[in-house]
C-alpha positions in Angstrom: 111.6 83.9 132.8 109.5 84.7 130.2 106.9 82.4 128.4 105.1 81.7 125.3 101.7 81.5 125.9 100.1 81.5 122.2 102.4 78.9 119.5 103.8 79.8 116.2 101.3 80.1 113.3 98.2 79.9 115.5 95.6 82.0 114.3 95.1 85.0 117.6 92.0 87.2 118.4 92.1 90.3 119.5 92.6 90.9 123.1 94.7 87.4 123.4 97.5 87.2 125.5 100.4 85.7 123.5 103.3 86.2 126.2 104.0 86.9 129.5 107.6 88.3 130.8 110.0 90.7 129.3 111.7 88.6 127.3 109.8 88.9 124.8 109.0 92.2 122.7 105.7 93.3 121.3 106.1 93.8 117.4 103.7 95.0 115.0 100.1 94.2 115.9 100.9 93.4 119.0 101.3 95.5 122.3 102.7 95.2 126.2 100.4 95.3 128.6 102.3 95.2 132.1 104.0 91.9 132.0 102.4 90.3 129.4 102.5 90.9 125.1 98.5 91.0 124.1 97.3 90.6 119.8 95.6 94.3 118.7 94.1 92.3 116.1 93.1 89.2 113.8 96.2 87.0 112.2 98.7 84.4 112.6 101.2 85.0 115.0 105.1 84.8 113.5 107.7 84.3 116.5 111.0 85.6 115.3 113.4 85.5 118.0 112.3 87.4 120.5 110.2 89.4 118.6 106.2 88.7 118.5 104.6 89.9 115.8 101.1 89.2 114.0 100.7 88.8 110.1 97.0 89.7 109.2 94.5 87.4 107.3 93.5 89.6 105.2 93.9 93.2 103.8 94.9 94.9 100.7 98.4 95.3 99.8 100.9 97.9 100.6 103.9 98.5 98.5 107.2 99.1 99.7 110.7 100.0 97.7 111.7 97.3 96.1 108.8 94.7 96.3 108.3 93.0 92.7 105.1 93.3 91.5 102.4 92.7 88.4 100.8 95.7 87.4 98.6 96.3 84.4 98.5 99.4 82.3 95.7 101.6 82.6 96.7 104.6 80.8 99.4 106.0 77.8 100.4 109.6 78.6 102.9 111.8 77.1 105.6 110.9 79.8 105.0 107.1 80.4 102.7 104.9 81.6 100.0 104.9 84.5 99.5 101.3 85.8 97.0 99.4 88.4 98.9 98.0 91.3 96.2 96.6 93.0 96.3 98.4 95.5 95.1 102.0 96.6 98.1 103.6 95.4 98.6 104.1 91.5 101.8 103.9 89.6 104.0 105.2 87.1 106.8 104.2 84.9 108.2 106.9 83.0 110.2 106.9 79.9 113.6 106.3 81.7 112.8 103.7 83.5 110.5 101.7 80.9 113.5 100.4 78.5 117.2 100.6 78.0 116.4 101.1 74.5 116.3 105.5 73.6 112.7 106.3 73.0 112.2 109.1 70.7 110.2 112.2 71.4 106.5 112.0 70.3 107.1 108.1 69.9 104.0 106.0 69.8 104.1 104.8 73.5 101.5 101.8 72.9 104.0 100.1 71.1 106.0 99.7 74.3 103.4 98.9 76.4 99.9 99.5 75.6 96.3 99.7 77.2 95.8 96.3 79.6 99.2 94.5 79.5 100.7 93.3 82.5 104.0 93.8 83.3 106.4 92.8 85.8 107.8 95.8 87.9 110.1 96.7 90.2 109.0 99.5 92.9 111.9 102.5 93.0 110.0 104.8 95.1 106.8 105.1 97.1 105.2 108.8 97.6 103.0 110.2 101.0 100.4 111.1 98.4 99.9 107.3 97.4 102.4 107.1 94.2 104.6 104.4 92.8 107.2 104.7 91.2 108.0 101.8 88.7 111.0 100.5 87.0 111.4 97.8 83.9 115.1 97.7 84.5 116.7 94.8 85.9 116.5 91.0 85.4 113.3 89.6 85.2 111.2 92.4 84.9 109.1 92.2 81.2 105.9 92.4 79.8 103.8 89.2 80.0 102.6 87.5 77.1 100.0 85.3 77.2 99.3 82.9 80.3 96.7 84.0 83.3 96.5 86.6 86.0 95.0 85.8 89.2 94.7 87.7 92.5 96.2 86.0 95.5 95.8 87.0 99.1 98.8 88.9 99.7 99.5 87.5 102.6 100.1 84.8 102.1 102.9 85.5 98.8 105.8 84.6 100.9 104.2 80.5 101.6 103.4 80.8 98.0 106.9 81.6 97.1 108.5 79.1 99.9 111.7 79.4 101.0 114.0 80.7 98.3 111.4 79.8 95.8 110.5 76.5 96.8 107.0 76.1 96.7 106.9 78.1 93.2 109.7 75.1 92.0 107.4 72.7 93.3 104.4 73.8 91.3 106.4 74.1 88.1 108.4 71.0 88.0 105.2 69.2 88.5 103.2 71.3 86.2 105.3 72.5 83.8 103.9 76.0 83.8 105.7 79.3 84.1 104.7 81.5 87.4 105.6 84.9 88.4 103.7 85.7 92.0 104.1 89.3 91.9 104.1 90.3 95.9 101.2 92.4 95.1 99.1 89.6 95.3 99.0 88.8 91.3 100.0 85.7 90.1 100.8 84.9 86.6 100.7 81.4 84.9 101.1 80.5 81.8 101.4 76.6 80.4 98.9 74.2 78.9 95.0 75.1 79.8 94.5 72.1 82.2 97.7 72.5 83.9 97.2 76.0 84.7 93.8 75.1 86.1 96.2 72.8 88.6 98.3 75.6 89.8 95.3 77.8 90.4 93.9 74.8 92.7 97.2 74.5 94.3 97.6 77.9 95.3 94.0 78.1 96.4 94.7 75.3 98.7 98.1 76.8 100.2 96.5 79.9 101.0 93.6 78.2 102.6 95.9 75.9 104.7 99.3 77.8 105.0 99.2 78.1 108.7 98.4 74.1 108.8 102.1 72.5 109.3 103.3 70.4 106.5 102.0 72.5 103.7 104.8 71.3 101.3 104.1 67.7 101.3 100.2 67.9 101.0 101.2 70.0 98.3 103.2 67.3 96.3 100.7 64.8 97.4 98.0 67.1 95.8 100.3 67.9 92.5 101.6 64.3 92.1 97.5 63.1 92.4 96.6 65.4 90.2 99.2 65.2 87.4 100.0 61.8 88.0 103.6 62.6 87.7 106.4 62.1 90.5 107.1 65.8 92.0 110.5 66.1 93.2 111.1 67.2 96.6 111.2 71.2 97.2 114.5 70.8 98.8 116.3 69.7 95.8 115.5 72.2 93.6 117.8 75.5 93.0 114.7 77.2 90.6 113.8 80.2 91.8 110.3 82.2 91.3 110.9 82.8 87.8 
């Protein structure tokens, strides 16, 4: 039989053995040596199913199709924008894919989007040579006005998120801020000065302890402290991360 040596969400070290048997299969990160599954590198180690696999601490990010993210504009050329994805791969949004509205030849672009908005994209394509392609099409993708940008560890988007938007509700209800966590690892929040403050400490403090169990009700206990307001309970919520 085979046998879980290393737990769910523990932090693993090169080298460590986090299996033995063949029941379970080495995913990425992770590799088979004879009978047992051993870490290639630093993370937290995600058990799904059968499958080991290890999530890493740190890094930059690295888009895929259809990951929403916040990008700001960098450049107005003749054929669209150029944008800053934080990351190493630079994107585009051409003309077709900025608006439904018809844009005119020789139109003035910067009254689209200009130099240093922010923007919430959709990825339609990702090039070998390090290219995005970007799309404005579909609900909830805008420019953003007003409000903050911060940079998140990308990492950990998905705990900031929460299950179907969970954690995001959380913060909102009791803060009464937008947020848009782009899964580029940009954040954007916009509400009253000292309330965004609060959602910039709470997100600090879920990326610092997201591999601690019972995130979600130290974060209420943080937001209802902080705000003095009751937070309702994640679960209830149908608000999703817009």
């Amino acid at each position: 039989m085979g046998k879980l040596v290393s737990k769910d969400k523990e932090i693993v070290v090169p080298g460590e053995e986090l299996a033995q048997g063949m029941d379970y299969l080495p995913g990425q990160g992770t590799f088979r040596d004879k009978e047992a599954i051993v870490a290639s590198r630093l993370g937290l180690l995600s058990v799904d199913g059968r499958a080991l696999k290890i999530i890493p601490l740190t890094g930059r990010y690295l888009p895929k199709k259809d990951d929403t993210i916040i990008a700001q504009v960098t450049d107005v050329t003749m054929n669209g924008w150029r944008l800053d994805t934080n990351s190493a791969y630079s994107a585009m949004i051409g003309l077709k894919d900025a608006t439904s509205e018809f844009i005119p030849r020789g139109a003035d672009l910067t009254q689209y989007f200009s130099f240093g908005d922010y923007v919430v994209a959709k990825i339609i394509n990702v090039t070998s040579q390090k290219l995005i392609d970007l799309s404005m099409k579909g609900p909830g993708l805008m420019k953003l006005h007003g409000g903050r940008v911060i940079k998140v560890n990308t990492h950990k988007v998905p705990r900031i998120i929460g299950k179907q938007g969970s954690m995001v509700s959380l913060i909102k209800n009791a803060t009464g801020c937008k947020m848009i966590i782009g899964q580029n690892g940009l954040a954007w929040i916009d509400g009253e000065p000292e309330n965004e403050l609060i959602v910039v400490e709470a997100i600090r403090k879920i990326e610092k302890e997201s591999h601690i169990s019972g995130l979600t009700d130290r974060i209420k206990e943080f937001l209802e402290k902080k705000t003095g307001n009751k937070v309702q309970p994640a679960g209830e919520q149908n608000d999703q991360n817009r």
